[in-house]
N, CA, C and O atoms as CSV, one atom per row, in Angstrom:
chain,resi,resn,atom,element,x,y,z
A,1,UNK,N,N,47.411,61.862,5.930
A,1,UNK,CA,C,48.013,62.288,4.674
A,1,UNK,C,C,47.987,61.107,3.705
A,1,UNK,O,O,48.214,59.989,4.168
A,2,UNK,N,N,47.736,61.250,2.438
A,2,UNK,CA,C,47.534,60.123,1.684
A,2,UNK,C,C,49.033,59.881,0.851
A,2,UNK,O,O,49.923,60.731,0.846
A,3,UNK,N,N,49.112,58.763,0.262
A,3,UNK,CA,C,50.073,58.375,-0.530
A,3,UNK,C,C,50.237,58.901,-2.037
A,3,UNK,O,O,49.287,59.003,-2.813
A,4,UNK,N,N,51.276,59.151,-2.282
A,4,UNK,CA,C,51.404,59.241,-3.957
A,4,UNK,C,C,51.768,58.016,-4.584
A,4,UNK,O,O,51.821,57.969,-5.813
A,5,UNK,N,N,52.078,56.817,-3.746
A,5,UNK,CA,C,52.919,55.500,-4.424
A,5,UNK,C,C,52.118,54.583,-4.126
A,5,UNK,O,O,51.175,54.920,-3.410
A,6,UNK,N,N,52.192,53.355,-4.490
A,6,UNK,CA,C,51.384,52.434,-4.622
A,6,UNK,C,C,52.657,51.170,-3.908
A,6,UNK,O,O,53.834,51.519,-3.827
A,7,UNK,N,N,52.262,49.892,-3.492
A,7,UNK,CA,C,52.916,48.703,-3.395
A,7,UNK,C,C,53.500,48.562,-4.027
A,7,UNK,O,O,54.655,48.702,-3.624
A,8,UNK,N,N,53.368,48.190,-5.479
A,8,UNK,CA,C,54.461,48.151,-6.726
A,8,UNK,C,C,55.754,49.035,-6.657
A,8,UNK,O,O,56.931,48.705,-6.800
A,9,UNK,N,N,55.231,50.167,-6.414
A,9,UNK,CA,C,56.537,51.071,-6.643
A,9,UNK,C,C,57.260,50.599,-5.269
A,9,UNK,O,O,58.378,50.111,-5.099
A,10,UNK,N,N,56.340,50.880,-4.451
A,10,UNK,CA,C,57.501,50.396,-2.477
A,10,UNK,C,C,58.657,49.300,-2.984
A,10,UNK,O,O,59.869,49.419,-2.800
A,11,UNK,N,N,58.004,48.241,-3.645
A,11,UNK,CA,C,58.843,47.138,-4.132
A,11,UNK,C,C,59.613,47.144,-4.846
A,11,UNK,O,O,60.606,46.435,-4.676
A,12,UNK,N,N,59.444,48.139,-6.203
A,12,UNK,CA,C,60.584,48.235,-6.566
A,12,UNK,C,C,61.762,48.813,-5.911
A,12,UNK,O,O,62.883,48.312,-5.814
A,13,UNK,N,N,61.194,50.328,-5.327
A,13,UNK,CA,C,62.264,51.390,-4.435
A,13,UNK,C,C,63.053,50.243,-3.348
A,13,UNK,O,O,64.280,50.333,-3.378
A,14,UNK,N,N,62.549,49.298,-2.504
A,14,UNK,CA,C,62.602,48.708,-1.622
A,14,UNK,C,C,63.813,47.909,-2.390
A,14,UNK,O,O,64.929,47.962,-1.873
A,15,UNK,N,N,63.624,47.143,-3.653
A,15,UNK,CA,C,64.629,46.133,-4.483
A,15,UNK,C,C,66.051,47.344,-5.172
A,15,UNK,O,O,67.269,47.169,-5.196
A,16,UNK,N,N,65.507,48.104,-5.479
A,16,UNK,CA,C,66.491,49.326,-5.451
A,16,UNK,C,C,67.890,49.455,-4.607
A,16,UNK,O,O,69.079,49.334,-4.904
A,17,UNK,N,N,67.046,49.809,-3.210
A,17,UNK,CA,C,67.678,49.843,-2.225
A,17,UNK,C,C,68.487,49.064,-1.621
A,17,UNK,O,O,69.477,49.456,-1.004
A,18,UNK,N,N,68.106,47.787,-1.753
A,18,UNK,CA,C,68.836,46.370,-1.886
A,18,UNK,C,C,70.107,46.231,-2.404
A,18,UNK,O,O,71.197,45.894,-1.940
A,19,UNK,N,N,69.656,46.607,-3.577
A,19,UNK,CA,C,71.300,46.727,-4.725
A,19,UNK,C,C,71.913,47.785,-4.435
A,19,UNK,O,O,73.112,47.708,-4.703
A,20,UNK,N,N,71.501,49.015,-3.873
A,20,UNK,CA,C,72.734,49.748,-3.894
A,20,UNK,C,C,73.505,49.948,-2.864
A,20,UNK,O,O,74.533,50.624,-2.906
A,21,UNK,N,N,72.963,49.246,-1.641
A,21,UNK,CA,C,73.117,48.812,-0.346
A,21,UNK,C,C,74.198,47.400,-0.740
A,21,UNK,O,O,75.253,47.543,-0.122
A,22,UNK,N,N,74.197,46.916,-1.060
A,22,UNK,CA,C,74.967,46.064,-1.575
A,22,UNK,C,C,76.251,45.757,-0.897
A,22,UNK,O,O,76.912,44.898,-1.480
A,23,UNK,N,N,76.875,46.338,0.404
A,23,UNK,CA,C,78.117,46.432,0.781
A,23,UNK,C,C,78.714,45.335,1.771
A,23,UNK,O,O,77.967,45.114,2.724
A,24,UNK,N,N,79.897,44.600,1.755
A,24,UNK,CA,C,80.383,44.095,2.575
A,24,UNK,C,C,79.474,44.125,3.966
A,24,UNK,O,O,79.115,45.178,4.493
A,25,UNK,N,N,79.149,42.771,4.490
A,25,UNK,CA,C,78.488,42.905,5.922
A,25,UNK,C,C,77.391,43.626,6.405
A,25,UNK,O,O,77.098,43.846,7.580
A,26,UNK,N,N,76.415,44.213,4.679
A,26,UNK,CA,C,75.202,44.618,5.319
A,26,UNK,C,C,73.990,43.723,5.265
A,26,UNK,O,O,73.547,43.092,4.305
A,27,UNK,N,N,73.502,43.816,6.643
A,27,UNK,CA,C,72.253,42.573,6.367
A,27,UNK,C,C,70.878,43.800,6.245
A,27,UNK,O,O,70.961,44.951,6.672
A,28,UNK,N,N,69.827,43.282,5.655
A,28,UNK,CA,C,69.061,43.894,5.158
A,28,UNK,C,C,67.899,42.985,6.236
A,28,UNK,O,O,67.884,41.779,6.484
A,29,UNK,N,N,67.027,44.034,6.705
A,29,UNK,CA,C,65.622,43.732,8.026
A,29,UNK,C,C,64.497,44.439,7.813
A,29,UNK,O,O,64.343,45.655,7.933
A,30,UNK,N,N,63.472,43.358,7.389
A,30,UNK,CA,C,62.095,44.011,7.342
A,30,UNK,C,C,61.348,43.507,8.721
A,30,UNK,O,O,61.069,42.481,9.343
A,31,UNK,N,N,61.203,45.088,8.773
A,31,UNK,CA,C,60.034,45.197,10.460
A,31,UNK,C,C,59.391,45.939,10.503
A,31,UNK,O,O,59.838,47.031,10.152
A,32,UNK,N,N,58.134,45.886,10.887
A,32,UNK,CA,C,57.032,46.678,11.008
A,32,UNK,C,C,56.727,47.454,9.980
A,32,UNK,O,O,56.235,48.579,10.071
A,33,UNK,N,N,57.070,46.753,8.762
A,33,UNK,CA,C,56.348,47.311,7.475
A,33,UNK,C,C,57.727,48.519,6.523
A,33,UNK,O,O,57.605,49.011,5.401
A,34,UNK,N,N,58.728,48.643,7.346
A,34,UNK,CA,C,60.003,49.289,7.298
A,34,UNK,C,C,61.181,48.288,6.783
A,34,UNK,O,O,61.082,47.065,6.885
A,35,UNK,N,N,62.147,48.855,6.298
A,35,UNK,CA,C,63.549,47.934,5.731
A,35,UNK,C,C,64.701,48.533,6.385
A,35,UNK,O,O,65.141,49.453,5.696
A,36,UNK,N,N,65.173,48.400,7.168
A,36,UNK,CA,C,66.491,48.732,7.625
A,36,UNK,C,C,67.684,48.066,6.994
A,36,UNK,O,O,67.657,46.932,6.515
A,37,UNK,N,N,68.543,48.715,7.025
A,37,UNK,CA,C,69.941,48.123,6.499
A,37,UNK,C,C,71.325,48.402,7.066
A,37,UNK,O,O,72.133,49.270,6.734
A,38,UNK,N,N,71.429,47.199,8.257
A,38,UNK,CA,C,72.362,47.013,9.048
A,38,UNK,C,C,74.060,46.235,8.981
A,38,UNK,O,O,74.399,45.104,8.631
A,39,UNK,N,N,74.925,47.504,9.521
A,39,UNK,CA,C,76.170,46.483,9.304
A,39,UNK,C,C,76.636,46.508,11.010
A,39,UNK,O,O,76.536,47.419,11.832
A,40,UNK,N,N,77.195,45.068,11.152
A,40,UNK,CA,C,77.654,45.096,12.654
A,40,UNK,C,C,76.340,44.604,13.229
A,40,UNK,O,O,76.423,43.614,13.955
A,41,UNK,N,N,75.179,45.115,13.031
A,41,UNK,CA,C,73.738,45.138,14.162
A,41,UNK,C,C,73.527,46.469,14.400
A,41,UNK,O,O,72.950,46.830,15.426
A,42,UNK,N,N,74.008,47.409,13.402
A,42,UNK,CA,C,73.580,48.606,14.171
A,42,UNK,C,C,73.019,49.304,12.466
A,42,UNK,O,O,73.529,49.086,11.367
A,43,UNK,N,N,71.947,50.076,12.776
A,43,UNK,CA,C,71.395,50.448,11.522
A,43,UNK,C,C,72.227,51.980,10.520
A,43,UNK,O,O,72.229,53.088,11.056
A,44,UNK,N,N,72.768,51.806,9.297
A,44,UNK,CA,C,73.150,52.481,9.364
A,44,UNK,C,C,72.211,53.636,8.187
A,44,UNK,O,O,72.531,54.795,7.919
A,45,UNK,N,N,70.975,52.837,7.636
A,45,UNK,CA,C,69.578,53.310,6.713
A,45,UNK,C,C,68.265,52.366,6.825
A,45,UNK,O,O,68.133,51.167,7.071
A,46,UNK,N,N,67.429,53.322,6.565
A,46,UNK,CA,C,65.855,53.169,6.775
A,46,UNK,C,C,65.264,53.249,5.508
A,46,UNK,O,O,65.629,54.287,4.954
A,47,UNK,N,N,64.507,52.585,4.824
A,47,UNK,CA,C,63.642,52.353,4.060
A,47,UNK,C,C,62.083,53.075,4.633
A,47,UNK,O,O,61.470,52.026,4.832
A,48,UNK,N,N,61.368,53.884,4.905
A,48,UNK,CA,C,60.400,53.971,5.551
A,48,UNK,C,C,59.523,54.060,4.969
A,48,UNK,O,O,59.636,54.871,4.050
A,49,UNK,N,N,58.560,53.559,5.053
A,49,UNK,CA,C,57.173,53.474,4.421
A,49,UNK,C,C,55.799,54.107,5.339
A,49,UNK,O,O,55.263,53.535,6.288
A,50,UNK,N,N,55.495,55.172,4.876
A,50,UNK,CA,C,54.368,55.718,5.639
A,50,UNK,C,C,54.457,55.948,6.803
A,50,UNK,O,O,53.486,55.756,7.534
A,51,UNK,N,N,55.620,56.409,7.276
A,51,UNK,CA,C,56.240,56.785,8.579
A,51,UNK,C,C,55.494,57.381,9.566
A,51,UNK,O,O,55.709,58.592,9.627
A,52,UNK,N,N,54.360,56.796,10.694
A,52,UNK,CA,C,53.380,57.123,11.381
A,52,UNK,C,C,52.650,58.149,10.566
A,52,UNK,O,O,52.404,59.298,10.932
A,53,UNK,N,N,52.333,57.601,9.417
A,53,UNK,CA,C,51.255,58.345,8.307
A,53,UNK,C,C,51.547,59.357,7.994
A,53,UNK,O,O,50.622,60.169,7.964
A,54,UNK,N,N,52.771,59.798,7.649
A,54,UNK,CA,C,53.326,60.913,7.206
A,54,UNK,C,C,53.199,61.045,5.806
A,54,UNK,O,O,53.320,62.169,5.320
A,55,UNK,N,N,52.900,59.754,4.846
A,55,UNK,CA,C,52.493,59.758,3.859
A,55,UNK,C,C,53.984,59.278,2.684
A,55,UNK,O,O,53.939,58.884,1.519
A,56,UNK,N,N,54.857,59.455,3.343
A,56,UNK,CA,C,56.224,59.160,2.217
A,56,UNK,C,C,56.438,57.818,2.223
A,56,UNK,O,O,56.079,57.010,3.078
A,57,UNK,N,N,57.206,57.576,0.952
A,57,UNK,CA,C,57.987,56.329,0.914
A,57,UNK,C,C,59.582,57.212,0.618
A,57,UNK,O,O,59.726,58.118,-0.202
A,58,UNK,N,N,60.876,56.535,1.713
A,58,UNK,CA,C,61.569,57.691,2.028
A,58,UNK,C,C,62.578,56.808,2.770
A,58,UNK,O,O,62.421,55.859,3.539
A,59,UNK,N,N,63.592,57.386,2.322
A,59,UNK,CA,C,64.737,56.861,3.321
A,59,UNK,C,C,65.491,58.113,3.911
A,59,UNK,O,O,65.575,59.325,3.715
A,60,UNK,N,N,66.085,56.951,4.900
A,60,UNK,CA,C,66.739,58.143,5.840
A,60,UNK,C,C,68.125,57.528,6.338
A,60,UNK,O,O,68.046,56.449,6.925
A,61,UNK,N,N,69.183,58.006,6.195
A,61,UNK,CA,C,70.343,57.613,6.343
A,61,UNK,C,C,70.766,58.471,7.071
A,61,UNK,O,O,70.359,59.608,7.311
A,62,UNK,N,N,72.101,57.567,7.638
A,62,UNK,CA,C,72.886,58.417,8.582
A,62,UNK,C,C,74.126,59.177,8.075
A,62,UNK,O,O,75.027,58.499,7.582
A,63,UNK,N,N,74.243,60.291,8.134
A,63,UNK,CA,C,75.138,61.051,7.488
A,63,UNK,C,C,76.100,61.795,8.495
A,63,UNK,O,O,76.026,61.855,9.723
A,64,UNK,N,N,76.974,62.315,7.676
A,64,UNK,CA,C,78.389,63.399,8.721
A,64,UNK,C,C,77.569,65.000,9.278
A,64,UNK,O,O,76.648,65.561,8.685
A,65,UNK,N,N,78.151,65.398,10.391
A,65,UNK,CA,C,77.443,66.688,10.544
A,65,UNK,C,C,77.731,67.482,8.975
A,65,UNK,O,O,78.537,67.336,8.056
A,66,UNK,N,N,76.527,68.421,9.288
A,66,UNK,CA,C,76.691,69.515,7.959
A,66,UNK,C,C,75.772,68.734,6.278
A,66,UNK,O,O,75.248,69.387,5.375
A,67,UNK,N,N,75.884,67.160,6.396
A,67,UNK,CA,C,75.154,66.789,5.124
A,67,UNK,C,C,73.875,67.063,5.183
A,67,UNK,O,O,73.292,67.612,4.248
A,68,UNK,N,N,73.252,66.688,6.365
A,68,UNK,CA,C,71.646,67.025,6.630
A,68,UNK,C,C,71.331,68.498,6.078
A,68,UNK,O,O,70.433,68.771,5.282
A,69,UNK,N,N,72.466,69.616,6.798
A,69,UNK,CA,C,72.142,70.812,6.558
A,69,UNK,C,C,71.638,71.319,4.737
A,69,UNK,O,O,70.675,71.778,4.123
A,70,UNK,N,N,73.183,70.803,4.492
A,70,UNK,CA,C,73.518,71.152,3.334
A,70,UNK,C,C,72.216,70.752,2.353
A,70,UNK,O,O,71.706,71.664,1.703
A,71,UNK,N,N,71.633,69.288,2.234
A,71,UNK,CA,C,70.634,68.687,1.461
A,71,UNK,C,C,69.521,69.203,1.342
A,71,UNK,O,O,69.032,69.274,0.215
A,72,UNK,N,N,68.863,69.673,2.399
A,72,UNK,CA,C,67.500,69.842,3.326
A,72,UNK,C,C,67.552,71.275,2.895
A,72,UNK,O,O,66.472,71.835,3.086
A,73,UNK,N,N,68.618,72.159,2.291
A,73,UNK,CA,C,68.777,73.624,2.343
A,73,UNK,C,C,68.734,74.005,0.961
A,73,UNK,O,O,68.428,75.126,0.555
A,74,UNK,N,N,69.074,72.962,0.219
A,74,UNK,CA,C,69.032,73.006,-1.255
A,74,UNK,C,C,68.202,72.290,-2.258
A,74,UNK,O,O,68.172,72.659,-3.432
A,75,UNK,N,N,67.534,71.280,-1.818
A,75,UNK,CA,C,66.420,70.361,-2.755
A,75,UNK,C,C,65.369,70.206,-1.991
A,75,UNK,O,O,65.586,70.162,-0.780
A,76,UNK,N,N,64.440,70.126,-2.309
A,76,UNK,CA,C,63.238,69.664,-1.553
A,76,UNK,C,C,62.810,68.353,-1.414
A,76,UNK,O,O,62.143,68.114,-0.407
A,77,UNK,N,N,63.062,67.342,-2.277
A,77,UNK,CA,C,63.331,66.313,-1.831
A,77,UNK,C,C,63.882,66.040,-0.545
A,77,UNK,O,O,62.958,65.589,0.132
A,78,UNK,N,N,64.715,66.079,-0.012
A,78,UNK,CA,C,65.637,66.032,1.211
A,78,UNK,C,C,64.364,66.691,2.406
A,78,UNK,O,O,63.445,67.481,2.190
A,79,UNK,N,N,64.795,65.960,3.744
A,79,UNK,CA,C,63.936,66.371,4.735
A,79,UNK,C,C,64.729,65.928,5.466
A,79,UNK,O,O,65.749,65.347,5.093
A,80,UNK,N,N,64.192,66.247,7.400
A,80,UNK,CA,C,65.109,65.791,8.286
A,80,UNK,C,C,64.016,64.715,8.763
A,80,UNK,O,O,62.890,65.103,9.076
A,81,UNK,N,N,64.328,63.499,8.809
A,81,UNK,CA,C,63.456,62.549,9.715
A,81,UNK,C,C,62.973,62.703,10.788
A,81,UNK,O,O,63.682,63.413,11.502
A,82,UNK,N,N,61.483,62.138,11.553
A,82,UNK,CA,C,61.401,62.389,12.575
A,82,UNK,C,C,62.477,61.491,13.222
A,82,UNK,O,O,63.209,60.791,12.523
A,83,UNK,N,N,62.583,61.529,14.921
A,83,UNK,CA,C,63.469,60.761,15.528
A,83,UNK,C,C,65.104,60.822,15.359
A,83,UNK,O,O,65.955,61.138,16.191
A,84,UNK,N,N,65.259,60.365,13.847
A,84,UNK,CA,C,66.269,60.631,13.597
A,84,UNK,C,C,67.825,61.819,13.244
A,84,UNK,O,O,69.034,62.004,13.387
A,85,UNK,N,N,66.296,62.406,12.599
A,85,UNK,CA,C,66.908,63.904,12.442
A,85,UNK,C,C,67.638,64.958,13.466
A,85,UNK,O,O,68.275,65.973,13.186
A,86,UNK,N,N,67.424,64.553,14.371
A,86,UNK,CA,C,68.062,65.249,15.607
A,86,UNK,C,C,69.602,65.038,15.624
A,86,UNK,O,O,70.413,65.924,15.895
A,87,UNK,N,N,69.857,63.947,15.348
A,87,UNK,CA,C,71.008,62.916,14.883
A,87,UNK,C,C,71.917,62.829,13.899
A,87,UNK,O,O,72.879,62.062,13.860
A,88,UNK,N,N,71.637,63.523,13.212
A,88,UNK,CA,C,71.998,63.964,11.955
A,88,UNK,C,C,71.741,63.354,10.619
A,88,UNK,O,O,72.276,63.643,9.549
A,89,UNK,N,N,70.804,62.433,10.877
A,89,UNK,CA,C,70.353,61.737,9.528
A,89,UNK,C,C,69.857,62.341,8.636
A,89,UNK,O,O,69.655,63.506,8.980
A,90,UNK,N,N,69.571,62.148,7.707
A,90,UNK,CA,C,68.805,62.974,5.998
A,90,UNK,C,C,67.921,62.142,5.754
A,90,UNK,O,O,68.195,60.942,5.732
A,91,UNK,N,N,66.904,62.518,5.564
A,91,UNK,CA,C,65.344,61.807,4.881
A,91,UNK,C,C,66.104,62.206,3.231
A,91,UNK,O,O,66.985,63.012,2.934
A,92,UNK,N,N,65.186,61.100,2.283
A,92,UNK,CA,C,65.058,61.380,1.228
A,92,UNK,C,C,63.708,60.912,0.468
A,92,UNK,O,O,63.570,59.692,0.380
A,93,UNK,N,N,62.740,61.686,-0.068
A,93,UNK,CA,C,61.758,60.950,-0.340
A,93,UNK,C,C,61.961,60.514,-2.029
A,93,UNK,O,O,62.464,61.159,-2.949
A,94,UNK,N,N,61.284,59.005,-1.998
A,94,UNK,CA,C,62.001,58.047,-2.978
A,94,UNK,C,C,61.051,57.698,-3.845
A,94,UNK,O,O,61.305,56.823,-4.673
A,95,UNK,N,N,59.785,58.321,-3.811
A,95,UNK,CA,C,58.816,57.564,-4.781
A,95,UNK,C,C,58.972,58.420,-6.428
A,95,UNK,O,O,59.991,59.111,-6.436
A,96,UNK,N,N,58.471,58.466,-7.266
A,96,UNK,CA,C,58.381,58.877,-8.211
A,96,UNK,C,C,58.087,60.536,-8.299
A,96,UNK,O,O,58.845,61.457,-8.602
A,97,UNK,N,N,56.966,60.528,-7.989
A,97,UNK,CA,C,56.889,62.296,-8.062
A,97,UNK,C,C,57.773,62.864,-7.510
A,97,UNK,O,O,57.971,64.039,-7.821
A,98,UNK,N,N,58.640,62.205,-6.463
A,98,UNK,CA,C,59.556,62.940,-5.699
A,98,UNK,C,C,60.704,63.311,-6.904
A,98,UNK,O,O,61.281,64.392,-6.783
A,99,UNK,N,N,61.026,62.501,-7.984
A,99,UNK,CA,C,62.288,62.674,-8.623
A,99,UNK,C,C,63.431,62.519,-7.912
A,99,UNK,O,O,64.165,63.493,-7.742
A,100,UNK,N,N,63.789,61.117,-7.328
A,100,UNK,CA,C,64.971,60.748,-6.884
A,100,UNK,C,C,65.899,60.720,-7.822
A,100,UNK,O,O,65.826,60.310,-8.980
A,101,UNK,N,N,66.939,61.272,-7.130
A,101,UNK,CA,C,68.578,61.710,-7.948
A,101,UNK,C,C,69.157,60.226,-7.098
A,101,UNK,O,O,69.523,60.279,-5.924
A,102,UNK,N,N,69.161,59.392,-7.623
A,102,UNK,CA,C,69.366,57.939,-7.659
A,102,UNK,C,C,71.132,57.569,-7.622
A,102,UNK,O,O,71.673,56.583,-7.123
A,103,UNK,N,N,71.668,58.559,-8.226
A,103,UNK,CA,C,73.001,58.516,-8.081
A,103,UNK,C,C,73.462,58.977,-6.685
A,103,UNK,O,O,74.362,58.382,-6.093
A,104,UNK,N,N,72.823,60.058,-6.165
A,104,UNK,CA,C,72.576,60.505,-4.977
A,104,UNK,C,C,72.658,59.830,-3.894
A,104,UNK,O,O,73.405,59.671,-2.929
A,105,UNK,N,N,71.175,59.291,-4.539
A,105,UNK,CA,C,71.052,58.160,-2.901
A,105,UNK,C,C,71.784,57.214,-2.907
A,105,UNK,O,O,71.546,56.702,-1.813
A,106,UNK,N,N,72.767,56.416,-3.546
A,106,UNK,CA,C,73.917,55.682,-3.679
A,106,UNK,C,C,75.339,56.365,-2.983
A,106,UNK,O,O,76.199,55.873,-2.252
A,107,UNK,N,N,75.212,57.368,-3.410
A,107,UNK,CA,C,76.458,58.110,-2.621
A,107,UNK,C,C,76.546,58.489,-1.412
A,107,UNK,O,O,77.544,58.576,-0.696
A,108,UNK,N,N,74.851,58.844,-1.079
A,108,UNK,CA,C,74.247,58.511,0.373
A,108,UNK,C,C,74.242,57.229,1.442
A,108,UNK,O,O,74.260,57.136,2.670
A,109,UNK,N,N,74.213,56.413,0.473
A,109,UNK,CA,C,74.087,55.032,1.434
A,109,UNK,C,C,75.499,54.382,1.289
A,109,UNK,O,O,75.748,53.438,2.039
A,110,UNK,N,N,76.494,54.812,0.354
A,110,UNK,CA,C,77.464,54.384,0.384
A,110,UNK,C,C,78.348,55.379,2.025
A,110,UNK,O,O,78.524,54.598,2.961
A,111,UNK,N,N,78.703,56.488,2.247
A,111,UNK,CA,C,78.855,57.131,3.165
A,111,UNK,C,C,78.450,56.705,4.221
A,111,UNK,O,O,79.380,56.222,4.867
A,112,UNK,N,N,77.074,56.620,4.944
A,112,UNK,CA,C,76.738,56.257,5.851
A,112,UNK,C,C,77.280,54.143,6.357
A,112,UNK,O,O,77.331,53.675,7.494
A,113,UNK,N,N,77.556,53.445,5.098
A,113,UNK,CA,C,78.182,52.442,5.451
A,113,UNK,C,C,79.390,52.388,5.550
A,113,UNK,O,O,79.871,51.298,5.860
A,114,UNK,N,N,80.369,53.645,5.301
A,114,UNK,CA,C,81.479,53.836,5.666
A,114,UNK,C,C,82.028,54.372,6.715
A,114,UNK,O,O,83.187,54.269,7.117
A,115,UNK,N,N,80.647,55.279,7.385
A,115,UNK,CA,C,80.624,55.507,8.612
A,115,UNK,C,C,80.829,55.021,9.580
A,115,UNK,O,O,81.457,55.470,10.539
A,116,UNK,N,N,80.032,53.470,9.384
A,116,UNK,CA,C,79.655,52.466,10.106
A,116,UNK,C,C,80.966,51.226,10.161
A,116,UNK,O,O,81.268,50.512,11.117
A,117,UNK,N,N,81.401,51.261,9.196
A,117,UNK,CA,C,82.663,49.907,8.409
A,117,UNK,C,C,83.431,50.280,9.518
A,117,UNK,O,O,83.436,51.225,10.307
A,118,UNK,N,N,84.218,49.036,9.305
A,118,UNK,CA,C,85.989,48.947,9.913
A,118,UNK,C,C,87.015,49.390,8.836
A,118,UNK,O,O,86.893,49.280,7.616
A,119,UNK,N,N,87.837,49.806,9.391
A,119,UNK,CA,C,88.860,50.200,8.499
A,119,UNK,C,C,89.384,49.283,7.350
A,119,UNK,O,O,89.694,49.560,6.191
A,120,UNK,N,N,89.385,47.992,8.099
A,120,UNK,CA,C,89.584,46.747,7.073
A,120,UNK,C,C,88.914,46.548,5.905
A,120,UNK,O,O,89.430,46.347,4.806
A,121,UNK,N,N,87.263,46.631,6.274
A,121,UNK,CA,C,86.300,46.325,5.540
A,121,UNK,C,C,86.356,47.149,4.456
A,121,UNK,O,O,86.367,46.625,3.343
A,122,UNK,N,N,86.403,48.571,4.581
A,122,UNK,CA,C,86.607,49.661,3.288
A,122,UNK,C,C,87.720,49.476,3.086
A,122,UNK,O,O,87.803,50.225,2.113
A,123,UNK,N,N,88.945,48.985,3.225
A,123,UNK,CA,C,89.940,48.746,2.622
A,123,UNK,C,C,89.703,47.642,1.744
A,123,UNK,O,O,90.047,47.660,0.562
A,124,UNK,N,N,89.213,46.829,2.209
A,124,UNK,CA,C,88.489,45.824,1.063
A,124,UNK,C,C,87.667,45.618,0.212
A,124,UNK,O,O,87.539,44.643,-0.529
A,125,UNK,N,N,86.910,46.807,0.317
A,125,UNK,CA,C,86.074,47.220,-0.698
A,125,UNK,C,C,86.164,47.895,-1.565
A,125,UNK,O,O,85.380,48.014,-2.507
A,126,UNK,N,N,87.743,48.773,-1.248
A,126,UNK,CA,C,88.042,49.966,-2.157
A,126,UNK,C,C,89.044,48.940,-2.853
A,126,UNK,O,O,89.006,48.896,-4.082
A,127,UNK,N,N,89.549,48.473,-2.471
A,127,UNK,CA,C,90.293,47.434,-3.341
A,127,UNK,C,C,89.951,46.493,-4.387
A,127,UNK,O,O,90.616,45.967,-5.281
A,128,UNK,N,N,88.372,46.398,-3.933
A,128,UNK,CA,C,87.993,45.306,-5.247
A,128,UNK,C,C,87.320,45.747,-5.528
A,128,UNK,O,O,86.470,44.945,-5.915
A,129,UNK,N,N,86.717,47.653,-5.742
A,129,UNK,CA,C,85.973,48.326,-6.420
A,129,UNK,C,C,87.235,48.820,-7.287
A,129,UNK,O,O,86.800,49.063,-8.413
A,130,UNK,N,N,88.781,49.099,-7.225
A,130,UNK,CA,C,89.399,49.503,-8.444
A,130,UNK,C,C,89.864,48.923,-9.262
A,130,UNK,O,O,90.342,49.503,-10.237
């Protein structure tokens, strides 16, 4: 399957992702051509790039039961990841033609690091976000 995005764009989406990932204790890991974004050591989003040639540039986060459903049932953007999807994660594909709802995927990656947080940590974050 071929690409609709180019390097340039990966890099920007990729620097994107960076900033809105932005949270208390997440470290950010490039491997095997992929960006993960880990708090604790445990991943709580994927950056994926050409995902065993599936052709997307696409993230996939970990979400509450029912978000996968809900996303995947109403936009087309939204997909279930391989691997992950079983799991309850949400694909989102992020390149341009896709038309990422950007506010979206912020509210997406914010959730899934709250998933992941200590109680402390979002207490500390909600505190010096008001």
């Amino acid at each position: 399957m071929g690409t609709s995005w180019d390097d340039d764009e990966r890099r920007r989406v990729r620097a994107r992702l960076v900033e809105l990932a932005a949270f208390p204790g997440v470290q950010v890991d490039d491997s095997h051509g992929h960006t993960g974004f880990l708090l604790r050591g445990k991943r709580f989003a994927w950056l994926l790039v050409d995902h065993h040639g599936d052709g997307r540039l696409a993230l996939a986060v970990k979400a509450p039961p029912g978000e996968q459903e809900s996303l995947v049932a109403d936009d087309t953007r939204y997909f279930v990841p391989a691997y992950l999807g079983p799991h309850g994660w949400v694909g989102a594909n992020l390149d341009e033609a896709s038309d990422p709802d950007w506010s979206e995927i912020a509210a997406l990656l914010e959730q899934a690091w709250r998933m992941s947080a200590t109680k402390r940590a979002i207490a500390e974050y909600d505190q010096r976000e008001s």
